[in-house]
C-alpha positions as CSV (number, residue, x, y, z in Angstrom):
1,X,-170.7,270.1,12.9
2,X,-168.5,271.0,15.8
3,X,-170.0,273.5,18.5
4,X,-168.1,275.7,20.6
5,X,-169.4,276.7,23.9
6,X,-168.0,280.3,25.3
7,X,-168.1,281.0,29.1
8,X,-165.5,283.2,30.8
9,X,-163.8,283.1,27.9
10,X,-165.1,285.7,25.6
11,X,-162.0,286.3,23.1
12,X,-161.3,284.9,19.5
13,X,-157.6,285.3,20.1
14,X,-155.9,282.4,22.7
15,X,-158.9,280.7,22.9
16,X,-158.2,276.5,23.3
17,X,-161.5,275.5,22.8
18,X,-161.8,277.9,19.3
19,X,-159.0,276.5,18.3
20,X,-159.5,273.2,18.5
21,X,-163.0,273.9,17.1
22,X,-161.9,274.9,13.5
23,X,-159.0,272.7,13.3
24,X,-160.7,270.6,10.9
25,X,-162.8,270.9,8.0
26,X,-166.1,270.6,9.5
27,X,-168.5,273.5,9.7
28,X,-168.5,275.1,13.0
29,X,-171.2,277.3,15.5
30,X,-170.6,278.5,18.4
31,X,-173.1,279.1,21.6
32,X,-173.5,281.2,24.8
33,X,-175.9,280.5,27.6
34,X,-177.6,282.9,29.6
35,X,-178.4,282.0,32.7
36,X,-180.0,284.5,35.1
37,X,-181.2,282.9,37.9
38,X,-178.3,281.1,38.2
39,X,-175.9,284.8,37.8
40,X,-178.5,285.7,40.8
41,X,-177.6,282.8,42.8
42,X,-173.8,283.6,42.7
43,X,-174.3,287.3,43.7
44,X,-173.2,287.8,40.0
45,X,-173.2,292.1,40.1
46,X,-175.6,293.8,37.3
47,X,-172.6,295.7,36.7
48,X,-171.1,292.7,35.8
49,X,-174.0,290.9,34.0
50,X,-174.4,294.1,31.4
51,X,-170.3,293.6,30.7
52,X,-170.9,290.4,29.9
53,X,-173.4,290.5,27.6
54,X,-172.4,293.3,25.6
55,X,-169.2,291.8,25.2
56,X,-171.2,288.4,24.3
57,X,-173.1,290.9,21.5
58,X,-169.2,292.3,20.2
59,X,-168.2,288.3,20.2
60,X,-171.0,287.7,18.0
61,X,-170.5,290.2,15.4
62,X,-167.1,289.4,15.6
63,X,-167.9,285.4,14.7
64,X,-170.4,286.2,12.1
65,X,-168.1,288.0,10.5
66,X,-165.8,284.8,10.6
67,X,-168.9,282.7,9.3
68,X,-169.7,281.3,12.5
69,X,-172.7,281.9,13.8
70,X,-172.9,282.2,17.8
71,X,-176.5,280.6,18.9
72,X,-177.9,282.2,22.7
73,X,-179.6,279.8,24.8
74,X,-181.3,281.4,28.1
75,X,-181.4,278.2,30.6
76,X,-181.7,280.2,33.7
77,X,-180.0,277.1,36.2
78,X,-177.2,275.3,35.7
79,X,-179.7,271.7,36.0
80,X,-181.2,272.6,33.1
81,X,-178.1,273.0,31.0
82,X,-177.5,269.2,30.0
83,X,-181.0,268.9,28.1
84,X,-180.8,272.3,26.4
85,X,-177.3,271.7,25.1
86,X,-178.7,268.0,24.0
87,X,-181.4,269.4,22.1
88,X,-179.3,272.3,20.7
89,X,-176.7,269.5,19.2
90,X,-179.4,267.1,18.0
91,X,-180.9,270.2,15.6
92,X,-177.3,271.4,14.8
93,X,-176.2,267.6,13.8
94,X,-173.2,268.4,16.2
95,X,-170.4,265.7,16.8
96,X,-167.8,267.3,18.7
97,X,-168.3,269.9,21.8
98,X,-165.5,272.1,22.6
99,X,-165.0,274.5,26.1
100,X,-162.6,275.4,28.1
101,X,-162.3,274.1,31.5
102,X,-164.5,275.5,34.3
103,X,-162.5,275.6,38.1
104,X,-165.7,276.5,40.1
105,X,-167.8,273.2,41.6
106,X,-170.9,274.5,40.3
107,X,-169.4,275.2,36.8
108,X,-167.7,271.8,37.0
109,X,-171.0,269.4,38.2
110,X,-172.8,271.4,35.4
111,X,-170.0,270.1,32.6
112,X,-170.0,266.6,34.0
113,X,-173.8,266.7,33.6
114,X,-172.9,267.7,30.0
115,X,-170.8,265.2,29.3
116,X,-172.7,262.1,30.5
117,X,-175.7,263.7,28.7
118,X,-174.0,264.0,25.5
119,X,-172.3,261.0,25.5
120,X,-175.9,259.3,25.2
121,X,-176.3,261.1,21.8
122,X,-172.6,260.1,21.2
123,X,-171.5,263.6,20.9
124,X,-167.9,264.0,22.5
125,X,-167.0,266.6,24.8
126,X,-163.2,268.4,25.3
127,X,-162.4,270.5,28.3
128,X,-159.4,273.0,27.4
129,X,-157.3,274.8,29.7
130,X,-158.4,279.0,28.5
131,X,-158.0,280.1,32.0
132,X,-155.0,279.8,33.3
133,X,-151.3,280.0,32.2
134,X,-150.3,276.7,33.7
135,X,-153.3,274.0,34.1
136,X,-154.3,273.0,37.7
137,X,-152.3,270.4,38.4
138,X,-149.4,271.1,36.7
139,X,-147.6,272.7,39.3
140,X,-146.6,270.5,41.7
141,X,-144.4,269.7,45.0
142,X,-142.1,267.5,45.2
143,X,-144.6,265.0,46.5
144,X,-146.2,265.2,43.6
145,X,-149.1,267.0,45.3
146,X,-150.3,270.9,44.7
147,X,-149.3,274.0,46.5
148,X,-151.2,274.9,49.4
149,X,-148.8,277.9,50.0
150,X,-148.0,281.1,47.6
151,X,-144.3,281.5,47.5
152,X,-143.5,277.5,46.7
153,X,-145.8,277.9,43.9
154,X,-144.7,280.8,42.7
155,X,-141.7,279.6,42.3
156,X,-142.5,276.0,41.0
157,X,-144.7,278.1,38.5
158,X,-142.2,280.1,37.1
159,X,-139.9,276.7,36.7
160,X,-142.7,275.2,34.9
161,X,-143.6,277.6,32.8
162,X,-139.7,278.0,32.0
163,X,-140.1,274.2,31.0
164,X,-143.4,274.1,29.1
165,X,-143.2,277.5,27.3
166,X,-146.3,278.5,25.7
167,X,-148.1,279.7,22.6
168,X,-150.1,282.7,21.4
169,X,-152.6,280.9,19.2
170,X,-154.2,284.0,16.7
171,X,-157.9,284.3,16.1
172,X,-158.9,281.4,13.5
173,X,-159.4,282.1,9.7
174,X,-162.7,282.8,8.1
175,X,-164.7,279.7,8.1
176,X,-167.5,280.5,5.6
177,X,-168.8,283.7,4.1
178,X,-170.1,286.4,6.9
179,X,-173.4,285.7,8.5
180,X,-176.0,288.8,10.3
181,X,-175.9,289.3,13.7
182,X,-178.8,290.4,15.1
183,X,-178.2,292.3,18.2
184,X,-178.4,291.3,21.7
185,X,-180.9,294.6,22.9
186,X,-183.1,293.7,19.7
187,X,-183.3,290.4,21.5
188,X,-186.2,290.2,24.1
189,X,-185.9,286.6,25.5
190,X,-182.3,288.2,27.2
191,X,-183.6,291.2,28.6
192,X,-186.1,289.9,30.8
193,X,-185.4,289.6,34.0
194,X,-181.7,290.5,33.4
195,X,-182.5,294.9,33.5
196,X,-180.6,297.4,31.4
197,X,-178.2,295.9,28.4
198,X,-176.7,299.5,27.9
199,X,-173.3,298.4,29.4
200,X,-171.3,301.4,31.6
201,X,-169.5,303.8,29.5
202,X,-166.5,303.5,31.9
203,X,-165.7,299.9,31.1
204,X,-165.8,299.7,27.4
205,X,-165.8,295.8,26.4
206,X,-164.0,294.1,23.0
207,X,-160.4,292.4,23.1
208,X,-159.2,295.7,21.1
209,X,-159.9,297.5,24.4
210,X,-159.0,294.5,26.6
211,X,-155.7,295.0,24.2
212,X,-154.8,298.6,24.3
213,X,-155.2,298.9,27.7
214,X,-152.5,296.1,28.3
215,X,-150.1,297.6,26.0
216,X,-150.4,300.8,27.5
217,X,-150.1,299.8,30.5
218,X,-146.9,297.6,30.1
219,X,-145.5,300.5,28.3
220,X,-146.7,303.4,30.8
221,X,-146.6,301.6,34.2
222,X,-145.5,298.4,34.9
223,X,-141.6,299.5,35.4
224,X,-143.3,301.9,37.9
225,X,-145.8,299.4,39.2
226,X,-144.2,298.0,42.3
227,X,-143.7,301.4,43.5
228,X,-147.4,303.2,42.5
229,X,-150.0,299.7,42.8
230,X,-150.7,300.8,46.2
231,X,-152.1,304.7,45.8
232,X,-155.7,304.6,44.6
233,X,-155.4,308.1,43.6
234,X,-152.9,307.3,41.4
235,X,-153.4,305.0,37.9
236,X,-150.7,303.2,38.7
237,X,-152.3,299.7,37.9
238,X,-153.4,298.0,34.8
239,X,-157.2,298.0,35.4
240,X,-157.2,294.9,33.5
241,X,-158.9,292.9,35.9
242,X,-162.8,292.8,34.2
243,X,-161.5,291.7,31.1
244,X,-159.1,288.9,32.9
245,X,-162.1,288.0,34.6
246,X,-164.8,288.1,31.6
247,X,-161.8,286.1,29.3
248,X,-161.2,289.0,27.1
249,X,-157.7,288.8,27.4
250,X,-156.1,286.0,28.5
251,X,-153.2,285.4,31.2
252,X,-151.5,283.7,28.6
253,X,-151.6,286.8,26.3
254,X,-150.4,289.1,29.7
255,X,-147.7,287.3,30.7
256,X,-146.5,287.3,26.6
257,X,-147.1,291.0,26.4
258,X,-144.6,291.8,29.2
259,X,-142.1,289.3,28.2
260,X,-142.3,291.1,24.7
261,X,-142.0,294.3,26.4
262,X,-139.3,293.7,28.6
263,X,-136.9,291.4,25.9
264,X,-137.4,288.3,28.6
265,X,-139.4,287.0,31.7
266,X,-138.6,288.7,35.1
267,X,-137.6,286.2,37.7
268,X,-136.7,287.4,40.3
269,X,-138.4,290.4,42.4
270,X,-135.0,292.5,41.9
271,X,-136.0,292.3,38.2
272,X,-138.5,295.0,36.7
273,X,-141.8,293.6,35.8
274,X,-141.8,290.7,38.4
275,X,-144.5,292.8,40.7
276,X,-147.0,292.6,38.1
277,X,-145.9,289.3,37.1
278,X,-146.0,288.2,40.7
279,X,-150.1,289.2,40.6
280,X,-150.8,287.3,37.6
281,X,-148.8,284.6,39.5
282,X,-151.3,285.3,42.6
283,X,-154.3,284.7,40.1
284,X,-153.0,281.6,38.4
285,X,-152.5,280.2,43.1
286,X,-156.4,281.0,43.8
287,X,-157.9,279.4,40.9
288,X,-155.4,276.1,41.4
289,X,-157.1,276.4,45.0
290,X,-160.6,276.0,44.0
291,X,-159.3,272.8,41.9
292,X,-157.8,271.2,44.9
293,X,-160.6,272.4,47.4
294,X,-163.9,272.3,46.4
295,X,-165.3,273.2,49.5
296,X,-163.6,277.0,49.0
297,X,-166.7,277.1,46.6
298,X,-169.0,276.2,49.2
299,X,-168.3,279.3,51.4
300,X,-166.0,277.2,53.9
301,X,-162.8,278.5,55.2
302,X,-159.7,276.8,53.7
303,X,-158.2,276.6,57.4
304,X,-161.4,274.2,58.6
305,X,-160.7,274.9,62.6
306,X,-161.5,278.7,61.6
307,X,-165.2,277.6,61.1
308,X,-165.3,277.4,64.6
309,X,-164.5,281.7,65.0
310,X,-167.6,283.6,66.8
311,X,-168.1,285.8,63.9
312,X,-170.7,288.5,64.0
313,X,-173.4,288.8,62.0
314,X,-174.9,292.3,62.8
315,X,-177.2,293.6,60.3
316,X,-176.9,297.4,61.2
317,X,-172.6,297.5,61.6
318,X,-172.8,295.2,57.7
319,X,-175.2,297.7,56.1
320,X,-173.1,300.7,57.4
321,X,-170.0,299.2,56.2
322,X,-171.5,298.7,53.0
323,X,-172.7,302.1,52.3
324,X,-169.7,304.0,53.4
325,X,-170.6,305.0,56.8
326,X,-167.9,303.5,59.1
327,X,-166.5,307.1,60.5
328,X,-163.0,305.7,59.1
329,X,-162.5,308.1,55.7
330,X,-160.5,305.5,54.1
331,X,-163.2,302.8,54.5
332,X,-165.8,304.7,53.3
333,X,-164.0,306.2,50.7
334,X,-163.7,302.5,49.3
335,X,-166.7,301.2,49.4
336,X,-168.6,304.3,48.0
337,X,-166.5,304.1,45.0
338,X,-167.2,300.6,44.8
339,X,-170.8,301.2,44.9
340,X,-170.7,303.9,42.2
341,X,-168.2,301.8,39.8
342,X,-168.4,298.2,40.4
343,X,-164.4,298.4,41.1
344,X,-162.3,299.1,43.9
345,X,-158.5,299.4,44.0
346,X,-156.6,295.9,45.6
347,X,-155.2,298.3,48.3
348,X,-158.6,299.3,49.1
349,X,-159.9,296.0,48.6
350,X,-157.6,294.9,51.7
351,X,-158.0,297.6,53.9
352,X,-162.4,297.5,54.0
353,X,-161.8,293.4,54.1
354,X,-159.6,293.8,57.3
355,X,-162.0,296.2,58.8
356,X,-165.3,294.3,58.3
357,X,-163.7,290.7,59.1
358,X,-160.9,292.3,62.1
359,X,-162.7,295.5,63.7
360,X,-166.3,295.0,63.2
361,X,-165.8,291.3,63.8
362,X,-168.5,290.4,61.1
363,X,-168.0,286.9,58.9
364,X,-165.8,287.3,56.0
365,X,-169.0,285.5,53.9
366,X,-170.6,288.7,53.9
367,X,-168.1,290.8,52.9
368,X,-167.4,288.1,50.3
369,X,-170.8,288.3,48.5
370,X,-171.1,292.3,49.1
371,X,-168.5,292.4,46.7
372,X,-169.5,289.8,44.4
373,X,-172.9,291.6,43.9
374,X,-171.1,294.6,43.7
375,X,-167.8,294.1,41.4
376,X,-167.9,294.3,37.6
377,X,-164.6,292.0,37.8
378,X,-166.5,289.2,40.4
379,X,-164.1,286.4,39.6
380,X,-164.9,283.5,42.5
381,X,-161.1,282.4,42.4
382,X,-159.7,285.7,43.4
383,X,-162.2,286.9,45.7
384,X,-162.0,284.2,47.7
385,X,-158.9,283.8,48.2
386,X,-158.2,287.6,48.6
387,X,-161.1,287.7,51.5
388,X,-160.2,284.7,53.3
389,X,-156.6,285.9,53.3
390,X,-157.5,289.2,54.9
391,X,-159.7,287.4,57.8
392,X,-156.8,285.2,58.3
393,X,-158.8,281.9,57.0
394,X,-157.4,281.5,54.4
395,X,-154.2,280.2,51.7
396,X,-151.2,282.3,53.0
397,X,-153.3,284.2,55.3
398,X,-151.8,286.8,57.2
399,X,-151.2,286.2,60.2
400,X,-154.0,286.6,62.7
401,X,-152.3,289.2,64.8
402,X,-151.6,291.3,61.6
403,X,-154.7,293.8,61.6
404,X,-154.8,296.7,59.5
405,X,-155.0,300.0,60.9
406,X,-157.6,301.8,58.2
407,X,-156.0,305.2,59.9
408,X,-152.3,304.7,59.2
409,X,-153.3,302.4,56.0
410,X,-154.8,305.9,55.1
411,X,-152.3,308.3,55.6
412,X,-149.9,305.8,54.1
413,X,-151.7,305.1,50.8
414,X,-153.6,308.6,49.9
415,X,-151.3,310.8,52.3
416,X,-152.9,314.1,50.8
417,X,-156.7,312.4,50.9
418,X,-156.6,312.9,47.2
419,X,-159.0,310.0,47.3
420,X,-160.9,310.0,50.1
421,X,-161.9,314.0,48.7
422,X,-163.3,312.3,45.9
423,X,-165.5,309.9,47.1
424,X,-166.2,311.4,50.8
425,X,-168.4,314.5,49.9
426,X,-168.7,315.4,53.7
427,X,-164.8,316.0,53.9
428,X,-164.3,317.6,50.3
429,X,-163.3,320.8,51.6
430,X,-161.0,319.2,54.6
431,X,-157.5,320.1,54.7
432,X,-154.7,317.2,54.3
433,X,-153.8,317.7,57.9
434,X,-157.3,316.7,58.8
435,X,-158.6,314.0,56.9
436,X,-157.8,311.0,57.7
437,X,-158.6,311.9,61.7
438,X,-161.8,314.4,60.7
439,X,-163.8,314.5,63.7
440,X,-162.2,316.4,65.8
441,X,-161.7,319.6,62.9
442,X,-165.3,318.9,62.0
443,X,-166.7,319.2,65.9
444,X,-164.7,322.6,66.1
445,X,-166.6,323.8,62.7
446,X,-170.1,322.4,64.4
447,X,-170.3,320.1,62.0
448,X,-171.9,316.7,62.2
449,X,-172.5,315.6,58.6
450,X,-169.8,313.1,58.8
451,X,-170.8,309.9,61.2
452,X,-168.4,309.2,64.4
453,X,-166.1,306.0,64.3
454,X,-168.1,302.8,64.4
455,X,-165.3,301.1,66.7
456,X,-162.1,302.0,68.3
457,X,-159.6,300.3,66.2
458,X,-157.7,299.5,69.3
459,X,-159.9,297.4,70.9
460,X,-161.3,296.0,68.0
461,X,-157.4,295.2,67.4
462,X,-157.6,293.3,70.5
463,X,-160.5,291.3,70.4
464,X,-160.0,290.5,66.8
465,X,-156.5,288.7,68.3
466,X,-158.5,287.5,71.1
467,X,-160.7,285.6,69.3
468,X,-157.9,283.6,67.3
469,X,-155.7,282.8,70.3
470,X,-158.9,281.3,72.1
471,X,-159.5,278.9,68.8
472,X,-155.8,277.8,69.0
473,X,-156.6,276.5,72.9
474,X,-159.9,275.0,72.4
C-alpha cells in the first residue's frame, strides 16, 4: 500500500506526491490531518480553516471517485503526528509515504520526526517539490549560494526555468472502482473545537473554481494588469491568491496558463504578462527565504541588527489599527474589509503595514499575526516577507527612509474614494473632494462620527527615520 499525505496541496492535478503515489501497481490511500491546536498556534484565520476543510471534503469526493479513499486523522500538534502516522501505516500495511515538501521549520521538524519514525517500521518516506515552480535550492548565484536579493533571483529564476522547463502532470487514472465519501460536517470528531464548516460563499473552493478564475483572469486582465493591480476598487487582479496558498492550483499550472495564453514566456518587463509573472516570481523569492533562513519562521527580522529597533507595543494604537479606526480613510478602509472578508488588496496590504510598522511605530510581529488570524489566504512565506519588507527588516526591504504617505497613497490608488465609500460607512455620503482629508468637511457639518487622525504623518515620518539612523550609529 502506498499512502499519500496532502497538506497545502489540495489538488489532483500537478500534484508530485500523487503522482508518484499511483505510479505503480500497488493499491493507494490517501490522508489529511487536522490539526487545530496547532492551526491555533500559527494564528491560522477561521476564515481560512473553513476553506480548507471544505476544500479537504471536495478532495475527498473527488478521490473516492478515483478509488482512493482519503483517511482524516485529527492530531491536534504537530508532536503528535509521528505516532499517529505510524499507527495509521501499520493498519493500512503501507510501504511507501509520499508528500510534498513543507518550507516552514515547524512543518519541516514535524516531517523529519516522520521520517525517523517511519523508518523504524521500514516504511520510506519521499518529499516532492508541489510548491514551488523551481525547488529551493535550485536557483543559485554564482557562488553557488541562494539569493538573498529579489531582482538577481528573478532573473536567475527565469534562466533556470528557461533551462529545466517543466511539466503539467494531469490528475491520475482511476485506481479501483469508486468508494462513499462520507462528508466532512456529518463528521463530528472535526467539528469540535474547529466552529462553523459552512465555508464563505464568497470564496467558493474546488480546482474547477481555482481553474476558471485563472483563465479568466489571464484572458480578462493580465494584459491590463500592470496598469490596474494597484486600484482596490477596481478587479484588476487575479484573486487567486487562497487557492495558491491552500494548493488548489499550483504555480506550476499559473505560470503554464499564461505561457499558453500569451504563445511564450514574458521576459522582460517591456513584455505583456511579465507583471503578473514578476508576482508569481515574488512568491516563488519568500518561500526560497524561509529554506535558507529558518529563523524568518521564528518571528526574527531577516536584517538581525533590526531586532535591536525600539518598537512599540501599545495595546490601545494596535487595537485601533485593527478595527479600522486610525482617522486615515485609506487605512481603515483596509482593514475593515479585511475583517469582513478575510482578504485585502496587495496595495492595501502595503499601505496599513507601513502605517502600523512607520507611523504608529508598533512592531511589525503584530501586524504580522493580525493578518494571519485574519486572512483566508495566510500563507507564512508571503506574509513575511511582504511585512518585513514594509518595516524595512526585511529581503529587499525598502528603504528605511521610504514611508508611505496613507493620504497621497489614497488619493493616488482610489482617487474618487470609490473604496474607501464602501467600507467607511461614516464617509459614504462624502464628496470625492473630501475624502481622503474628511475632517475638516465633517467639523463644518458638526459631525464627529468619524475619529480624528491617530498621528501626524509628518512627524511620524520623522521619527520612523529617526529610529533607523540611530541603529546604523549604535
Amino acid at each position: 500500500m502506498r499512502l499519500v499525505w496532502f497538506r497545502n496541496d489540495l489538488r489532483l492535478s500537478d500534484n508530485p506526491a500523487l503522482r508518484h503515489g499511483c505510479a505503480s501497481d500497488e493499491p493507494v490511500a490517501a490522508l489529511f490531518i487536522i490539526s487545530p491546536t496547532q492551526w491555533r498556534q500559527h494564528k491560522m484565520a477561521p476564515i481560512r480553516q473553513r476553506f480548507i476543510l471544505a476544500q479537504v471534503d471536495a478532495l475527498g469526493r473527488e478521490l473516492a471517485a478515483l478509488g482512493i479513499q482519503l483517511h482524516l486523522l485529527r492530531v491536534e500538534t504537530f508532536a503528535e503526528v509521528p505516532a499517529a502516522l505510524t499507527d495509521l501505516c501499520r493498519e493500512l500495511g503501507v510501504s511507501q509515504l509520499y508528500a510534498n515538501q513543507a518550507i516552514e521549520l515547524d512543518e519541516q521538524r514535524r516531517d523529519h520526526a516522520v521520517t525517523a519514525a517511519l523508518a523504524e517500521q521500514e516504511v520510506g518516506c519521499h518529499w516532492l517539490n508541489g510548491c514551488c515552480v523551481l525547488p529551493p535550492g535550485r536557483v543559485l548565484t554564482g557562488g553557488r549560494e541562494m539569493f538573498k536579493v529579489f531582482t538577481p533571483f528573478s532573473r536567475a529564476w527565469l534562466k533556470a526555468l528557461d533551462e529545466d522547463g517543466f511539466v503539467i502532470h494531469r490528475a491520475p487514472a482511476p485506481q479501483g472502482e469508486p468508494l462513499p465519501w462520507q462528508p466532512l460536517a456529518e463528521r463530528a470528531f472535526v467539528d469540535e473545537g474547529i466552529g462553523e464548516l459552512t465555508p464563505d460563499p464568497r470564496w467558493p473552493v474546488g480546482e474547477a473554481e481555482a481553474l476558471r478564475r485563472l483563465h479568466a483572469f489571464l484572458e480578462q486582465g493580465v494584459l491590463d494588469y500592470g496598469e490596474t493591480r494597484d486600484f482596490p476598487a477596481l478587479a484588476g487582479t487575479s484573486i487567486l491568491s487562497p487557492y495558491l496558498a491552500a494548493g488548489i492550483v499550483s504555480p506550476r499550472q499559473c505560470v503554464a496558463a499564461l505561457q499558453q495564453r500569451l504563445g511564450g514566456r514574458p521576459q522582460s518587463k517591456a513584455q505583456p504578462g511579465f507583471v503578473w509573472l514578476n508576482e508569481l516570481i515574488w512568491r516563488e523569492f519568500y518561500r526560497h527565504l524561509l529554506v535558507l533562513i529558518p529563523t524568518l519562521s521564528m518571528n526574527r527580522p531577516f536584517k538581525p541588527e533590526t531586532a535591536a529597533l525600539p518598537w512599540s507595543w501599545d495595546p490601545d494604537a494596535f487595537t485601533a489599527w485593527c478595527e479600522g479606526r486610525t482617522g486615515y480613510p485609506i487605512v481603515d478602509a483596509a482593514m475593515r474589509c479585511l475583517n469582513a472578508t478575510g482578504w485585502m488588496h496587495n496595495r492595501l496590504r502595503m499601505i496599513v503595514a507601513s502605517f502600523l510598522a512607520k507611523d504608529l511605530h508598533i512592531h511589525w510581529r503584530l501586524g504580522e499575526d493580525y493578518f494571519m488570524s485574519r486572512l483566508i489566504d495566510g500563507d507564512l512565506a508571503a506574509n513575511n516577507g511582504g511585512w518585513q519588507w514594509a518595516a524595512g527588516t526585511g529581503a529587499d526591504a525598502a528603504p528605511y527612509f521610504r514611508v508611505f504617505n496613507p493620504t497621497t497613497q489614497g488619493q493616488r490608488f482610489d482617487p474618487q474614494g470609490e473604496f474607501i465609500r464602501t467600507w467607511v460607512s461614516e464617509l459614504a455620503d462624502l464628496p470625492a473632494t473630501h475624502v481622503h482629508q474628511p475632517h475638516d468637511w465633517l467639523r463644518l457639518k458638526g459631525r464627529q462620527d468619524y475619529p480624528a487622525p491617530m498621528v501626524d504623518h509628518a512627524v511620524a515620518r520623522v521619527r520612523a527615520i529617526e529610529m533607523f539612523r540611530d541603529l546604523e550609529k549604535q
